[in-house]
C-alpha positions in Angstrom: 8.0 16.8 -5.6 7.6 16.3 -9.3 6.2 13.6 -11.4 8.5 11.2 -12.1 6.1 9.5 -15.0 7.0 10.9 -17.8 4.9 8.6 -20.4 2.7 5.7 -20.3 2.5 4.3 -23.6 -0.1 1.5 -24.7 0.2 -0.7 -28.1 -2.1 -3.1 -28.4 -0.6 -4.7 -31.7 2.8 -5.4 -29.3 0.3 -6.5 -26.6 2.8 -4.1 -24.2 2.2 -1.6 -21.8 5.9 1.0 -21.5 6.2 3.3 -18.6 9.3 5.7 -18.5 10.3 7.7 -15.1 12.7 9.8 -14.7 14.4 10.5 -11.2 17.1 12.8 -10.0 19.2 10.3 -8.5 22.0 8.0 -9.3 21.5 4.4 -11.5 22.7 2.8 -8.4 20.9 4.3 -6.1 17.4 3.5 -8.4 18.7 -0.2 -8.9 18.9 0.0 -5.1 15.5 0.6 -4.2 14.1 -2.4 -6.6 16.9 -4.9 -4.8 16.1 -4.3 -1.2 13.2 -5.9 -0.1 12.6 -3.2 3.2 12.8 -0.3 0.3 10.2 -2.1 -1.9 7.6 -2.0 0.3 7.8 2.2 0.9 6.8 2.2 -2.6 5.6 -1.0 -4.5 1.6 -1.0 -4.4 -0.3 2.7 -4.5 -0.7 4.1 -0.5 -4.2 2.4 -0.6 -2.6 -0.9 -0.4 1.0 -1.5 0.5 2.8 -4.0 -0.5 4.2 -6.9 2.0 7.1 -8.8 0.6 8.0 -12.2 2.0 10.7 -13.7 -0.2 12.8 -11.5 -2.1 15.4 -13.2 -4.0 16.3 -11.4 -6.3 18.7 -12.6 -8.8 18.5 -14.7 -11.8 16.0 -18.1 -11.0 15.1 -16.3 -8.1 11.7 -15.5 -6.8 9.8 -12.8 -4.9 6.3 -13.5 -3.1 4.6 -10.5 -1.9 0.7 -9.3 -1.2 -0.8 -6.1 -1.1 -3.1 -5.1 1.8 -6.2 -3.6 0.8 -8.1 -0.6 2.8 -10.3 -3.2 4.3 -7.7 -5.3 5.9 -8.1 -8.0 2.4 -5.0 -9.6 0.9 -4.2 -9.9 -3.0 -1.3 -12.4 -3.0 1.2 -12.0 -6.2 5.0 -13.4 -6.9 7.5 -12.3 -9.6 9.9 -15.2 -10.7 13.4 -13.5 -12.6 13.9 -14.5 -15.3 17.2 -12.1 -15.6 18.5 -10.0 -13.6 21.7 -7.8 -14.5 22.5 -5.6 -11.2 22.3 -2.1 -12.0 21.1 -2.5 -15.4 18.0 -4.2 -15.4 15.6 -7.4 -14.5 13.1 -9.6 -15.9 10.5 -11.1 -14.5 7.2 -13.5 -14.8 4.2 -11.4 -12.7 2.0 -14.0 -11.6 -1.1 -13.3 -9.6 -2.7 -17.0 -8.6 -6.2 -15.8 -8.8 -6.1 -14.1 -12.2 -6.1 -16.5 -15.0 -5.5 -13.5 -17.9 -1.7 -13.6 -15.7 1.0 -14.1 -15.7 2.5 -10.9 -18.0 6.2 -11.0 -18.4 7.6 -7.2 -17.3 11.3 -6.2 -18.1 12.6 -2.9 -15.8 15.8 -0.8 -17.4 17.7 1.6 -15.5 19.7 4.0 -17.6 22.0 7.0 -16.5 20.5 10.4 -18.0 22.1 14.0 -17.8 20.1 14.6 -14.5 19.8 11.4 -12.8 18.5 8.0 -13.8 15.5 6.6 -16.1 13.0 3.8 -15.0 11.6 2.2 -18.2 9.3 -0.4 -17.6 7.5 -2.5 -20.4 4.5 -5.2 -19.0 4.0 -8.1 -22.0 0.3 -9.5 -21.8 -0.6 -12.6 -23.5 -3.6 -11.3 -25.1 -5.5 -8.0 -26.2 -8.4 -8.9 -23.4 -5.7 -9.6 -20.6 -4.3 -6.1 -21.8 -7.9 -4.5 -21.8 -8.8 -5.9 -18.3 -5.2 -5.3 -16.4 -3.7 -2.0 -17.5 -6.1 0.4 -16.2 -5.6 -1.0 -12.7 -2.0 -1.1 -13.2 -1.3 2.5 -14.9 -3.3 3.8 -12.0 -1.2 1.8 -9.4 1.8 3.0 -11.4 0.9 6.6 -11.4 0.3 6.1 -7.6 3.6 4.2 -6.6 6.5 6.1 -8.7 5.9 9.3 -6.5 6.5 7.4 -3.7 9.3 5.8 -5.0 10.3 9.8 -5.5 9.9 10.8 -2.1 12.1 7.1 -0.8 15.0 8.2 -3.1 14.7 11.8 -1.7 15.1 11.0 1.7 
C-alpha cells in the first residue's frame, strides 16, 4: 500500500491548511466513500480512535454528528453542517467541535479525475493564526493516519 498523501501544505497568511491524496480508483468511487455513512467510519478518525457517525445527511443544509472513541473508552463529540455539497465533485462544510472554542474551521473536499485514478484535495479555513497553531498538528497527524485507511477501504 502506498501513501496516498502526497502534500500537506500550511499558510498561515491564508489562515488554511491544503492536503492533496491521490488514489488509484475512480472519482465515483472516492465520492463514494465520503457519502456513505457505514464507509466513513472504516476510515474517518486515525485507528486509535474511530469514528462513530450518528446522523449523516449529507447534502446541501444537511448535517452529520459523529464522535471519535478514544483508546481509553472517552468520547470527543464533533458535527459537520454542509454548506454545499455537489455529488461527485465536492462538499463543504462547517467542522464544529462543541468543546473547542478556537472551532468551528470551514473545510472544502474536491474530487478530481487524474490519469491514474482520482485526487482528494482538502483545504481546512481557521479563523485565526492561534486556532491554526493549536489544531493542525493534531489534525495533519490524524490525516496522515486516516488516508491509508481510506486506501486499504477503496482497495477492497
Amino acid at each position: 500500500m502506498t501513501m496516498p498523501i502526497t502534500s500537506v501544505t500550511k499558510d498561515p497568511e491564508k489562515l488554511q491548511l491544503t492536503v492533496l491524496a491521490d488514489f488509484p480508483v475512480p472519482q465515483k468511487r472516492l465520492w463514494a466513500a465520503w457519502a456513505d455513512p457505514r464507509q466513513l467510519e472504516r476510515f474517518w478518525g486515525p485507528p486509535f480512535a474511530p469514528a462513530t457517525f450518528t446522523h449523516h445527511d449529507f447534502r446541501t443544509g444537511g448535517r452529520a454528528e459523529y464522535f471519535l472513541t478514544g483508546p481509553n473508552g472517552e468520547k470527543w463529540p464533533n458535527s459537520w453542517k454542509f454548506a454545499a455539497v455537489n455529488p461527485i465533485d465536492f462538499f463543504e462544510a462547517e467542522d464544529g467541535d462543541g468543546d473547542d472554542e478556537d472551532m468551528p474551521t470551514s473545510m472544502t473536499f474536491t474530487f478530481e479525475t487524474t490519469a491514474t485514478g482520482s485526487r482528494m484535495i482538502h483545504v481546512t479555513r481557521f479563523s485565526s493564526v492561534e486556532a491554526m497553531e493549536k489544531t493542525i498538528p493534531g489534525m495533519e497527524e490524524g490525516f496522515r493516519a486516516a488516508m491509508p485507511q481510506l486506501d486499504a477501504l477503496l482497495e477492497a
